[in-house]
C-alpha positions in Angstrom: 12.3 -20.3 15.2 12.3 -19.3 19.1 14.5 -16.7 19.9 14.6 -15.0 23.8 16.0 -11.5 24.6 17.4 -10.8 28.1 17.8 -7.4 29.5 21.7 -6.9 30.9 22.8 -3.4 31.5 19.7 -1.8 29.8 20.3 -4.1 26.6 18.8 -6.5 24.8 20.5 -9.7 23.9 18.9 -11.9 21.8 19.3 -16.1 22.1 18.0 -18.3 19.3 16.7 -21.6 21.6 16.9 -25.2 20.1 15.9 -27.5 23.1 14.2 -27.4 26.4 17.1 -27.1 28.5 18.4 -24.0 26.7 15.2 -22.2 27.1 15.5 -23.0 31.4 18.7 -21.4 31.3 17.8 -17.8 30.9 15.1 -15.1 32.4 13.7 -13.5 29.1 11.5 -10.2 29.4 10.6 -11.1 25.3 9.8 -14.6 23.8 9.5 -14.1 19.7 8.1 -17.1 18.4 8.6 -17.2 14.6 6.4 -19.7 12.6 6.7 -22.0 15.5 6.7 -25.6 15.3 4.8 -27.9 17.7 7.9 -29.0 19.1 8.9 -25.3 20.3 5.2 -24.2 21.2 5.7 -27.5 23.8 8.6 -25.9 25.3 6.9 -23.1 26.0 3.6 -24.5 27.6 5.8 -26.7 29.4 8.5 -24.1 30.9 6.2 -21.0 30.8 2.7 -22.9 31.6 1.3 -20.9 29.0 -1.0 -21.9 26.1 -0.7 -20.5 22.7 -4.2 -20.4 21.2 -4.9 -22.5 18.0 -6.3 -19.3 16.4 -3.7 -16.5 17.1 -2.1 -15.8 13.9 -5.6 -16.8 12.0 -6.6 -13.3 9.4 -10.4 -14.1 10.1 -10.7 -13.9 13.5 -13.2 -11.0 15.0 -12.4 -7.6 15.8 -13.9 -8.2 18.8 -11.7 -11.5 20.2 -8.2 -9.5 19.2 -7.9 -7.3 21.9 -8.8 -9.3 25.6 -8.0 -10.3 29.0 -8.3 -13.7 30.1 -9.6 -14.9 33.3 -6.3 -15.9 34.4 -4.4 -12.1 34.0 -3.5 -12.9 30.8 -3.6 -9.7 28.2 -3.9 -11.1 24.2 -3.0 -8.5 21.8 -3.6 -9.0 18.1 -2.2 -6.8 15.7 -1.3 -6.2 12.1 2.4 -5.0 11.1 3.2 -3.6 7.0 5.8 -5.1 5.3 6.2 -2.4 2.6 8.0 -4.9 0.2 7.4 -3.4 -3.4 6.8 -6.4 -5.1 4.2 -7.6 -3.0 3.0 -5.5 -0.2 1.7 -6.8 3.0 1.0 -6.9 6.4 1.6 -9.5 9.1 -0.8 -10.5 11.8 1.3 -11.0 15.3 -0.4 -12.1 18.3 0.9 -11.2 21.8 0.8 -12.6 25.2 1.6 -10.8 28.5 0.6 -12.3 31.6 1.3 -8.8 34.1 -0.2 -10.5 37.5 -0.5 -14.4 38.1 2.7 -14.6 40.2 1.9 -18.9 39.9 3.4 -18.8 36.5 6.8 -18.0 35.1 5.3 -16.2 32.5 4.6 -13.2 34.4 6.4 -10.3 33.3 7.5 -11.7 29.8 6.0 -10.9 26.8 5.3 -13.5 23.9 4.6 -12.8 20.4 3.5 -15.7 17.4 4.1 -14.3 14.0 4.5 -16.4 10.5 7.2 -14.0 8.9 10.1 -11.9 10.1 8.7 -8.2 10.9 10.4 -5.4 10.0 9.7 -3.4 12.5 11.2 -6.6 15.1 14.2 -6.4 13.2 14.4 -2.4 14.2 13.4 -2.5 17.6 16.1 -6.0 18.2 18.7 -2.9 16.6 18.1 -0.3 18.4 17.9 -2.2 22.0 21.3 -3.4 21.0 22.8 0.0 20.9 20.7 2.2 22.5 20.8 1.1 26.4 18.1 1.9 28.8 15.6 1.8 25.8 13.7 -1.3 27.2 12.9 -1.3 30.8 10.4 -4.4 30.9 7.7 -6.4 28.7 5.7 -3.5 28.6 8.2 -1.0 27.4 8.9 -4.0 24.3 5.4 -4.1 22.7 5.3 -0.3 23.5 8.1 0.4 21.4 7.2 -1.9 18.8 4.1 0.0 18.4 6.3 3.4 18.0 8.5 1.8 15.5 5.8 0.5 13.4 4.7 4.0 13.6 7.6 5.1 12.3 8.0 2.7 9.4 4.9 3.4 8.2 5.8 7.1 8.5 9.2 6.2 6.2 6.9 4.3 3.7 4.3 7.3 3.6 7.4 9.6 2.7 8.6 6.7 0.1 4.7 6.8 -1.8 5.3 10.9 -1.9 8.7 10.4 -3.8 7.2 8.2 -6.0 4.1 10.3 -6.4 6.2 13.9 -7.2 8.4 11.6 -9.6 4.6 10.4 -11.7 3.6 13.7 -11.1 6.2 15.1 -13.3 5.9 12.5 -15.8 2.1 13.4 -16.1 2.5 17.5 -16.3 5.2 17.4 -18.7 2.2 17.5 -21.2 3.5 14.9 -23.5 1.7 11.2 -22.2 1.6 8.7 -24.7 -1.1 5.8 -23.9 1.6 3.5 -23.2 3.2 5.9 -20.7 -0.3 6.6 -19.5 -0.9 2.5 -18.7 2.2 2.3 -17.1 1.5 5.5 -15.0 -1.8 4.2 -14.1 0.1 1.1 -12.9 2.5 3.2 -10.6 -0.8 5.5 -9.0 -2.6 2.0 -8.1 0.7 0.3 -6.2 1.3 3.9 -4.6 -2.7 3.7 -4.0 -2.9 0.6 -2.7 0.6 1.3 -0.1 -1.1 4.2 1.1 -4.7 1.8 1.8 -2.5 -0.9 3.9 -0.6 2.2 5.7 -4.0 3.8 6.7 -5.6 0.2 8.0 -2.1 -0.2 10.0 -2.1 2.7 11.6 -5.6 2.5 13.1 -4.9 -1.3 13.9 -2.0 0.4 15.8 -4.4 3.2 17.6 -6.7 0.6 18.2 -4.0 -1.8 20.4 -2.3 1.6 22.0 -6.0 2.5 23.0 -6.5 -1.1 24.4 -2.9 -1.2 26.5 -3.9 2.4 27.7 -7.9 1.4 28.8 -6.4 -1.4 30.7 -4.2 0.5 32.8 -1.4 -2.0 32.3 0.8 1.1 31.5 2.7 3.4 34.4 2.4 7.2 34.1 5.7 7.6 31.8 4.6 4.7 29.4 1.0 5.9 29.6 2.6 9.6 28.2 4.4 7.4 25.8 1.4 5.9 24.2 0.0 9.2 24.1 2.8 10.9 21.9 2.7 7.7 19.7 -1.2 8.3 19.2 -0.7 11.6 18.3 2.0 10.9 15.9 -0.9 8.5 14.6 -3.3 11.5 14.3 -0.6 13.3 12.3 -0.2 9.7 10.4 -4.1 10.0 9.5 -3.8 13.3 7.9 -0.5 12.7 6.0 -2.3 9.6 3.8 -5.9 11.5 3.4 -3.3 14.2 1.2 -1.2 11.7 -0.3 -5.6 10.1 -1.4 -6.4 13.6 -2.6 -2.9 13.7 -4.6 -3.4 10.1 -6.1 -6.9 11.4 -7.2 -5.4 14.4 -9.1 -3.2 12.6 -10.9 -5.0 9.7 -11.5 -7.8 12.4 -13.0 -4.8 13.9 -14.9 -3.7 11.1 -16.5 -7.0 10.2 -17.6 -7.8 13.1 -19.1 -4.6 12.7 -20.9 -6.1 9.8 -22.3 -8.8 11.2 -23.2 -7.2 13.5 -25.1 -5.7 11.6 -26.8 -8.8 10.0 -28.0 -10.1 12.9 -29.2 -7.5 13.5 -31.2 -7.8 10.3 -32.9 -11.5 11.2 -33.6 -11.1 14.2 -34.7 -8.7 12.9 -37.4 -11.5 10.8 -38.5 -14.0 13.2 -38.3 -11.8 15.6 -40.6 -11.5 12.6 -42.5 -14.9 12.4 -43.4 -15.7 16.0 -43.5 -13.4 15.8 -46.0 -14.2 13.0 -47.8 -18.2 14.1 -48.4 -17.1 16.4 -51.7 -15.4 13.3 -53.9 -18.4 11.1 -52.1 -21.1 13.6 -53.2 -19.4 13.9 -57.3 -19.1 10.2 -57.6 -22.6 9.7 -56.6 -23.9 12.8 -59.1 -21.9 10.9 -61.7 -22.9 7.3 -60.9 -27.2 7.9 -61.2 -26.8 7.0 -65.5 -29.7 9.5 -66.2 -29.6 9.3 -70.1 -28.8 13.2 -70.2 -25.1 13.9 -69.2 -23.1 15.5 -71.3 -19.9 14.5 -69.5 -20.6 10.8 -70.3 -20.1 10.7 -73.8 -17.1 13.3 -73.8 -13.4 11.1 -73.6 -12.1 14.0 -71.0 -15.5 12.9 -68.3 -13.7 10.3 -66.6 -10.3 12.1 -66.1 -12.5 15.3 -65.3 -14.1 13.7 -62.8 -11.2 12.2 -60.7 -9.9 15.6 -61.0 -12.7 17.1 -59.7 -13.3 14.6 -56.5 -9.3 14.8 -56.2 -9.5 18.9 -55.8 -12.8 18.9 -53.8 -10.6 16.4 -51.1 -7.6 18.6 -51.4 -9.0 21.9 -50.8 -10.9 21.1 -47.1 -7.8 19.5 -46.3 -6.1 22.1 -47.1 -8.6 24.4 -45.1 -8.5 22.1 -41.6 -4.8 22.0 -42.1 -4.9 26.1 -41.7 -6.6 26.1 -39.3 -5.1 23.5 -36.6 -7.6 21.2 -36.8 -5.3 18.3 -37.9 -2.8 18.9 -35.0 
């Protein structure tokens, strides 16, 4: 899908293109190229003389090649965004081209970015351009307010993992965890955990692009503030997911000593078991060596005095632990 936004009156208006001659007809400041076919990356080399590398949307490729300049004025941004889906969480990696200075192609001045999925983060900067005018001044103001946006959706997210946190948290101090309610809050600390992981990485792939835009000097003074307040609302970022680690750690520790508990309890029923079992164990035995010498084997009430014997030596440590709480 190739979809172009023109600025008008401060705005964003966004056209889906399906053909060459549709793309000629406008002056986009933002070319979003979503899983592009061959056919639509042509248009584009052909109308914008620009080149979209084989590799840009590739997961591998090496910290070092995602943030460059090419000889030509071109700046190639790559950059991860969250999709904080709760079935299965993930993050997107969208490639962007701005050529700022080589006046010889029409590409100056327009940003492009190559992404496989839709973006939430697209979807709220495309909103708020639409109703907010004056928000987007040129290329550079786009990917700079991407950037704040995905700063702010991972901020909603983070806020989303301490709701679901404080709502396991009550489960686990209500004192009464089960193993099955245990397993399934184990289950809910791990998603949270792993949420809060992909949040951190995003954000410092976020500082690491701001950093980049403001080293290169691509930026004027009131964008360059800009980037500033968006790394510091990074830095406060940072801090909110090292608590939100510490919390998953207490109550990952709580429930498992829940667990534990429970397992000793189990044990010590057992244990009492046996304690209490020894006595009948120890008669039976006494009884069972056949010396020749026992009175109580040739008298008819040995048998039935026996049993009552190993039955009241079982009943009577019962009957002790049970006093004293240990069966609880």
């Amino acid at each position: 899908m190739l979809n172009i936004f023109t600025l008008v009156n401060g705005r964003l208006f966004q056209e889906e293109i399906e053909s060459l001659e549709e793309l000629s007809r406008f002056q986009p400041i933002w070319v979003d190229l979503e899983s592009p076919t061959v056919e639509e990356k042509r248009w584009i080399k052909q109308y914008f003389g620009l080149s979209i590398p084989e590799d840009a949307m590739d997961e591998d490729i090496e910290e070092s090649a995602r943030f460059y300049e090419e000889d030509n004025g071109e700046l190639h941004i790559r950059s991860d965004f969250l999709i904080a889906d709760d079935d299965e969480p993930r993050t997107v990696r969208c490639a962007f081209i701005l050529n700022q200075h080589n006046a010889d192609l029409k590409s100056q001045g327009v940003l492009f970015s190559i992404h496989d999925e839709d973006v939430p983060v697209f979807r709220l900067l495309r909103m708020r351009a639409r109703r907010a005018p004056g928000l987007i001044e040129d290329a550079k103001e786009v990917l700079l307010k991407l950037f704040d946006a995905d700063a702010e959706y991972s901020a909603d997210t983070l806020e989303g993992i301490y709701d679901q946190l404080e709502k396991v948290g009550n489960t686990v101090l209500s004192g009464d965890v089960t193993d099955a309610m245990a397993s399934e809050v184990l289950g809910a600390i791990a998603r949270q955990e792993d949420m809060n992981g992909r949040i951190r990485r995003n954000v410092m792939d976020t500082r690491r692009a701001l950093s980049f835009m403001m080293r290169s000097k691509m930026l004027n003074a009131e964008q360059f503030e800009d980037a500033r307040q968006i790394m510091r609302d990074i830095d406060s970022l940072d801090s909110h997911t090292a608590f939100l680690f510490d919390k998953i750690n207490f109550l990952m520790d709580a429930t498992v000593g829940f667990i534990n508990i429970n397992q000793n309890k189990i044990i010590k029923i057992f244990s009492v078991a046996s304690v209490a079992l020894l006595p009948p164990t120890l008669i039976a035995s006494v009884y069972g060596m056949n010396f020749q010498f026992m009175p109580e084997l040739s008298q008819k009430w040995g048998y039935p005095y026996a049993l009552v014997l190993m039955i009241a030596s079982a009943v009577v440590p019962m009957w002790y632990f049970r006093r004293r709480g240990w069966l609880k």
